[in-house]
N, C-alpha and C positions, 0 to 999 in steps of 0.2 A: 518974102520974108515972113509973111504971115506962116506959112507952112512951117518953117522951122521952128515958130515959136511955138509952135500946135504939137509939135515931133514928138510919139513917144518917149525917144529916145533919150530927150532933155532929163525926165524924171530918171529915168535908167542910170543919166551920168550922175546926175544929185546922187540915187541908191550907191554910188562907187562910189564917190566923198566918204561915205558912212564904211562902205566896205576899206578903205587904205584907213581912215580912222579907229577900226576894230584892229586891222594889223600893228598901227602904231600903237595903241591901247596895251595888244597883247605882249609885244614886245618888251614896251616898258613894265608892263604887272611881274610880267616872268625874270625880267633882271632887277628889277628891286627887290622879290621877294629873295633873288639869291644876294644882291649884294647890298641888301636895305637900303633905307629910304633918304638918309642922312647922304648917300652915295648916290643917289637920285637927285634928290634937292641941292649940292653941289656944283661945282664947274668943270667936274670929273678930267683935272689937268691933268691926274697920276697912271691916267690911261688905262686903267683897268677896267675885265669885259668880260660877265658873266662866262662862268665854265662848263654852267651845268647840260645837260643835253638839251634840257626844255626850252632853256632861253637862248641856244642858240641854233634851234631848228624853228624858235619863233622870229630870231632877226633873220633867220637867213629864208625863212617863206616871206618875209616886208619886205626885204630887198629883192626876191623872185617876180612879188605882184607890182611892184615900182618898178620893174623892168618891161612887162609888157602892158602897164598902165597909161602913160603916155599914146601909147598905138589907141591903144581902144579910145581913147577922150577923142584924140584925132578923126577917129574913122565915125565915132558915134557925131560927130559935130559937123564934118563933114556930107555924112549922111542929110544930117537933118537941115542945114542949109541950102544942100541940091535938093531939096522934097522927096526923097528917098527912105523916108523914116520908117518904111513899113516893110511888109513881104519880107525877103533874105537878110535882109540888112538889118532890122529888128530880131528876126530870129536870130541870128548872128551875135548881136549886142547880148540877146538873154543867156545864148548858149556861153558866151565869155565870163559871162557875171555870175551865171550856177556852179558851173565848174569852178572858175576863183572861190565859190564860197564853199566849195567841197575839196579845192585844196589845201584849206585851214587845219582841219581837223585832222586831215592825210596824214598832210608833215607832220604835226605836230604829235601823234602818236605813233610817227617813224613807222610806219604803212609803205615797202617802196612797191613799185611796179604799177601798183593802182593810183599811188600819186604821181605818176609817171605819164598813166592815165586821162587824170585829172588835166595835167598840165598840157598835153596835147590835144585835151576837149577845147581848152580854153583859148589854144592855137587855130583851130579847126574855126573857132566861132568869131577869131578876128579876122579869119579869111573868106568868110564867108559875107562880113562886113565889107570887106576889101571887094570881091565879086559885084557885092549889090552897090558899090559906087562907080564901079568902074566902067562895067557893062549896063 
């Protein structure tokens, strides 16, 4: 157990808290600013959902990185419990975590093909995760 509590990897999932944190952040900055803040502060019963392009390439990259967030926490915890925190399996976890932080700005300036990119780095580097626990 001591090893896992040692795991790079722990700090790497703290830094993701912060990264799904920045997505929630952006999300909300971008639909208040289009449907103010009175609409924000609310119980928003009347269902209405920002139109603009910005705030909705920002909900719809939060809900991208909350699709393959759960894997990574899994695979990085994983990791670090088998004592595997190191070599592919850390490379793996970093390569997950760059690429999510460079599919931010992708989407969000509607960039496609490279955010396409992105999103397949990020794939690449939970499998790489997946490799260094399995084998």
């Amino acid at each position: 157990m001591e090893a896992a509590l040692a795991s790079p990897l722990l700090a790497l999932v703290g830094w993701s808290v912060v990264l799904l944190f920045v997505h929630v952040m952006l999300q909300g900055m971008t639909a208040t600013r289009e449907l103010g803040s009175a609409w924000n502060a609310g119980p928003r019963d009347e269902g209405k959902r920002p139109a603009g392009a910005l705030a909705g390439r920002a909900e719809r990259a939060s809900t991208n990185f909350r699709e393959t967030y759960p894997a990574f926490v899994a695979l990085a915890l994983a990791l670090a419990i088998a004592g595997k925190g190191e070599g592919l399996g850390l490379a793996g976890a970093w390569t997950w975590f760059g690429f999510r932080i460079a599919y931010i700005p992708l989407y969000l300036a509607g960039i496609p093909y490279i955010r396409s990119l992105a999103w397949l780095g990020a794939g690449v580097g939970l499998m790489m995760m997946f490799v260094a626990l399995v084998f």
